[in-house]
C-alpha positions in Angstrom: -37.4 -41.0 -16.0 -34.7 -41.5 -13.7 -32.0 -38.4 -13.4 -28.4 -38.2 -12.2 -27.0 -35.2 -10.5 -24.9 -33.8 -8.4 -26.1 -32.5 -5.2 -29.4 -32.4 -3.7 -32.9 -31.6 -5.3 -32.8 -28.3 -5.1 -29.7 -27.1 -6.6 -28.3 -26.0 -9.9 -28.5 -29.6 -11.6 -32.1 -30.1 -10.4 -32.7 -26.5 -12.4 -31.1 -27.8 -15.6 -32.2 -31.4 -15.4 -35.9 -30.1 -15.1 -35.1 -27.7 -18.2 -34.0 -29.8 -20.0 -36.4 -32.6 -19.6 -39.1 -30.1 -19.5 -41.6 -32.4 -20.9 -41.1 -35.4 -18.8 -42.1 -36.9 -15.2 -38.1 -36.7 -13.6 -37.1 -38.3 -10.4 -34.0 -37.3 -9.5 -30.8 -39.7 -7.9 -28.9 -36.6 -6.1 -25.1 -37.6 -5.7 -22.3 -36.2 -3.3 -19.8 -35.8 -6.0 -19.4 -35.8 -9.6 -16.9 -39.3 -9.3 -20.1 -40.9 -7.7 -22.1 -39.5 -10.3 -19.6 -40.9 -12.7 -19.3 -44.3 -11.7 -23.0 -44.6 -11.8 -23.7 -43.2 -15.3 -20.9 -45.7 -16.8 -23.0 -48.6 -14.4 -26.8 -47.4 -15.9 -28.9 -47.3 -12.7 -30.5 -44.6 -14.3 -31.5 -43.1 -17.8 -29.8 -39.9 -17.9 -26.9 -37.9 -15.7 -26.3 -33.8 -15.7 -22.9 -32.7 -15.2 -22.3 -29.0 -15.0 -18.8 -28.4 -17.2 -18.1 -24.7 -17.7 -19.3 -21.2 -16.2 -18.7 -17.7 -17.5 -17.2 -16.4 -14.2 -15.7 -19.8 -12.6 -14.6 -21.0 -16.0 -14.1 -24.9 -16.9 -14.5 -27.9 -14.5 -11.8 -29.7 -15.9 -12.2 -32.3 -13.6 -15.3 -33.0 -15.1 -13.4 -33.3 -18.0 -11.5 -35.8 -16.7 -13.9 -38.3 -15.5 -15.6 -38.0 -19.3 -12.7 -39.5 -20.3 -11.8 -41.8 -17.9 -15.4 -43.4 -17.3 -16.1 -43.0 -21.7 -19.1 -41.2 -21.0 -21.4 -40.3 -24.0 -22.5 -36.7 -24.4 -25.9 -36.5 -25.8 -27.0 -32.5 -25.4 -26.6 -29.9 -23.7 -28.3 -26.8 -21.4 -27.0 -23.5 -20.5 -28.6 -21.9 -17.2 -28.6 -18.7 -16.0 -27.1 -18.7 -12.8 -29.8 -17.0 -10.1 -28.1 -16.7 -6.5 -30.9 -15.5 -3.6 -30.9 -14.9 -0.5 -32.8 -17.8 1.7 -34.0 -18.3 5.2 -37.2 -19.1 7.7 -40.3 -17.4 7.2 -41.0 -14.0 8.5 -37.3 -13.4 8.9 -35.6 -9.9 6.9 -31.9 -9.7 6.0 -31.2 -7.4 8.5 -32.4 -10.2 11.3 -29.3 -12.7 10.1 -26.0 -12.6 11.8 -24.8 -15.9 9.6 -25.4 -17.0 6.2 -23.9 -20.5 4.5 -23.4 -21.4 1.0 -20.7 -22.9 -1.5 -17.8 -20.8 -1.6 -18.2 -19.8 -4.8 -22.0 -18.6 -4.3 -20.3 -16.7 -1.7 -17.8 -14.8 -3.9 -20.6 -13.9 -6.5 -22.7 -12.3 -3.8 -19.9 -10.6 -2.2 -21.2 -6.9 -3.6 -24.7 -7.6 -1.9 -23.4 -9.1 1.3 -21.1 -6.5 1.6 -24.9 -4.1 2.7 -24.9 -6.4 6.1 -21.2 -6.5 8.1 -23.1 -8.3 10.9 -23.4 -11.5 8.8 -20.7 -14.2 9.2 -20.4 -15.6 6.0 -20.0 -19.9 6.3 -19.1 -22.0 3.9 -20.9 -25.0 2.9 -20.2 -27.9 0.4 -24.0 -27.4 -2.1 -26.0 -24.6 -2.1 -29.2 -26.9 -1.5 -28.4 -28.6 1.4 -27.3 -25.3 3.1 -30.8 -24.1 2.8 -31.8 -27.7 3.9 -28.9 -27.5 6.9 -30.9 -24.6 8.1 -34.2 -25.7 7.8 -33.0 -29.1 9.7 -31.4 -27.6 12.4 -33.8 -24.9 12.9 -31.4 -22.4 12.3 -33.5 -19.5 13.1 -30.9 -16.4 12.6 -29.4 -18.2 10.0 -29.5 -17.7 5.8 -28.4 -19.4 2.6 -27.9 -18.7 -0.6 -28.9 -21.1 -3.3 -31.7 -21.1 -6.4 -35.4 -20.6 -6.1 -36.2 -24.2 -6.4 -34.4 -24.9 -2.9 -36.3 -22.7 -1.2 -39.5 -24.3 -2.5 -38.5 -27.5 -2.0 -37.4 -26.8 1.3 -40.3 -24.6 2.7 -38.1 -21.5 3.4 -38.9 -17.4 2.3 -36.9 -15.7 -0.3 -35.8 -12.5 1.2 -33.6 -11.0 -1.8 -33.6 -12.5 -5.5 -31.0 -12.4 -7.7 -28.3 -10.9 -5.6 -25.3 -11.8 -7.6 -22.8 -9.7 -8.5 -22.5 -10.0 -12.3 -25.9 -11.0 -14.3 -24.2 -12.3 -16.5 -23.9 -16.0 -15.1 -24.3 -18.9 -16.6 -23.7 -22.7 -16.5 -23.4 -24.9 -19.5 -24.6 -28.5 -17.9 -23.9 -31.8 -20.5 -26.5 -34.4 -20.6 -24.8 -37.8 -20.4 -26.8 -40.8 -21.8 -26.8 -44.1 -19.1 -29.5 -46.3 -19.9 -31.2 -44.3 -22.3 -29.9 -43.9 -26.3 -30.3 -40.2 -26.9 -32.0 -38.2 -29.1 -32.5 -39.4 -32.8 -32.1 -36.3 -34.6 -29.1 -35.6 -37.1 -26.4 -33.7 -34.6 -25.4 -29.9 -34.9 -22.8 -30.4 -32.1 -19.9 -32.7 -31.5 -17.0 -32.8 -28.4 -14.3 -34.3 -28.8 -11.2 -35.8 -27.4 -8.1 -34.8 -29.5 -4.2 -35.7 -28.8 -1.6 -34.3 -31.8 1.4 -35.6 -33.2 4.2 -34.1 -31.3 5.2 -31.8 -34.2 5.7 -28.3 -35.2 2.3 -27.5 -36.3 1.0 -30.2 -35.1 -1.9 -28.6 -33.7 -2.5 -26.0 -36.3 -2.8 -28.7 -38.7 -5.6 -30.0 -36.6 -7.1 -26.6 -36.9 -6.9 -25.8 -40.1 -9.0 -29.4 -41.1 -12.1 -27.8 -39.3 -11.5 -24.4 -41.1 -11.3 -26.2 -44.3 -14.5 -28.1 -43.9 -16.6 -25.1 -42.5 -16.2 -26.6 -38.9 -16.4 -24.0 -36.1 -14.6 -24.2 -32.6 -16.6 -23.2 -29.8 -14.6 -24.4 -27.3 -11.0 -25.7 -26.5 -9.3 -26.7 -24.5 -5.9 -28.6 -23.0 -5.9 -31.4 -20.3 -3.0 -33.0 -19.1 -2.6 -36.7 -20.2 -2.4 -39.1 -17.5 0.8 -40.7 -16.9 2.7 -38.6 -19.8 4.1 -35.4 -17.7 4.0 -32.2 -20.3 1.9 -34.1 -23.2 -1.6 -32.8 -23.6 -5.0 -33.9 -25.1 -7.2 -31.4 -26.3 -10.8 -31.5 -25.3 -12.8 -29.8 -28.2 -16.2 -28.6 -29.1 -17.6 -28.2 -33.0 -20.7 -26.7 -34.7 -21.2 -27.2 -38.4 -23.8 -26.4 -41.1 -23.7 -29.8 -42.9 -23.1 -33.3 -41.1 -21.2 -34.3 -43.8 -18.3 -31.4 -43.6 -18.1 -32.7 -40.3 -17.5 -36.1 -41.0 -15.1 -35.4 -43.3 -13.4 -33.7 -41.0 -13.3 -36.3 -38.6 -11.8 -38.6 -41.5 -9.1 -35.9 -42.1 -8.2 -35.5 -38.5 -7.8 -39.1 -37.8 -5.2 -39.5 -40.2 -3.5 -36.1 -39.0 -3.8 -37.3 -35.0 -2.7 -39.8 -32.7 -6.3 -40.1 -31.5 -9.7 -38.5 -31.8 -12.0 -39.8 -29.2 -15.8 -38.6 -30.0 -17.4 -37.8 -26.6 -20.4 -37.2 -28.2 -22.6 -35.6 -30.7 -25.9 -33.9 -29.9 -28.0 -30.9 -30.7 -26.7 -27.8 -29.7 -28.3 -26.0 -26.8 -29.0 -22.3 -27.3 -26.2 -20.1 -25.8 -27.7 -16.8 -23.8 -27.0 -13.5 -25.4 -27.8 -11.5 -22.1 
């Protein structure tokens, strides 16, 4: 099975894609950037794509967002991953032998606490946590560190001097899984997201709300994204659970004839949300 992600083998996506597809033999298509990833999940050249769309401490991607829309890609489940930074280099090496370490930016930020031990380090950064660890591995980088997941320093051959050196614990990523050439899952759906743009209305939006209260729907995300072309109007990207299938589909009757559009991005099982 052929998997879309962005970045190299090795970095966040890999972790979620192999997750999530536990079960099954994964190759993995690494892209540079999510638009490339995009393109290439709208053109099937391969069965699934991971796209990473909200974190607890970053917040949303709404660029991800975005290219949902603009590519109609098809959500069909969902993985939240807890976010593990460490600190990477060559064998043998300790912390206190680095005077430069490279990641993403934000890997950088979340690690600040812990870096903070070693004012010698000149902190670089660097576009994927991954391919740092592979940037110093390649070019034999011998006083050098990175910062990325556990599975890039496997992957890559390199020693783990300092796990989990993030600030805050409590880290996560939810990543979608966007069907390509594959269908899905068959089971009946707990989880739907959905594009939504109101009348432009008092209320217009609170009459949108109150369908999904009415019908036992509940919000578990929402939120606003500027409509292309239309300066100050606003779609609302949102995300539903529900008990019964059928309260939601009577929802998404009532809403329709409330909205200008509802655009389903997808339903799917819901994956299960961290409580540490």
């Amino acid at each position: 099975m052929e998997i879309g992600i962005q970045g190299v083998e090795g970095s966040f996506h890999n972790e979620a894609a192999s997750s999530y597809f536990v079960d099954k033999e994964i190759a993995i298509q690494p892209f540079h950037d999510f638009r490339s990833l995009a393109k290439s999940i709208q053109a099937k050249t391969m069965d699934y794509g991971v796209m990473a769309i909200e974190n607890t401490i970053a917040g949303t991607i709404l660029p991800n967002y975005a290219l949902i829309n603009e590519y109609d890609l098809k959500i069909t489940g969902e993985i939240y991953t807890r976010i593990e930074m460490n600190l990477i280099a060559h064998k043998g090496k300790k912390a206190e032998d680095l005077d430069q370490v490279f990641s993403h930016p934000m890997a950088l930020l979340q690690c600040a606490d812990f870096l903070a031990n070693y004012p010698q380090i000149k902190l670089s950064e660097y576009d994927d946590t991954a391919d740092s660890v592979k940037m110093i591995r390649d070019k034999g980088l011998e006083n050098a560190g990175a910062i990325a997941s556990k599975k890039a320093a496997e992957i890559f051959g390199m020693d783990i001097l300092d796990s989990n050196i993030e600030t805050n614990k409590k880290n996560y990523t939810r990543f979608l899984i966007i069907k390509s050439r594959m269908n899905g899952h068959d089971q009946v759906p707990q989880k739907a997201s959905l594009r939504v743009i109101t009348k432009h209305d008092p209320g217009a939006l609170a009459d949108v709300l109150l369908i999904f209260k009415l019908n036992g729907i509940n919000l578990t995300k929402i939120q606003s994204m500027p409509i292309l072309g239309k300066p100050y109007q606003y779609a609302f990207n949102i995300d539903v659970v529900w008990e019964d299938y059928d309260n939601y589909k009577d929802a998404l009757h009532a809403l329709s004839a409330k909205a200008e559009l509802v655009k389903v991005h997808g339903e799917y099982k819901k994956g299960n949300i961290p409580t540490v």
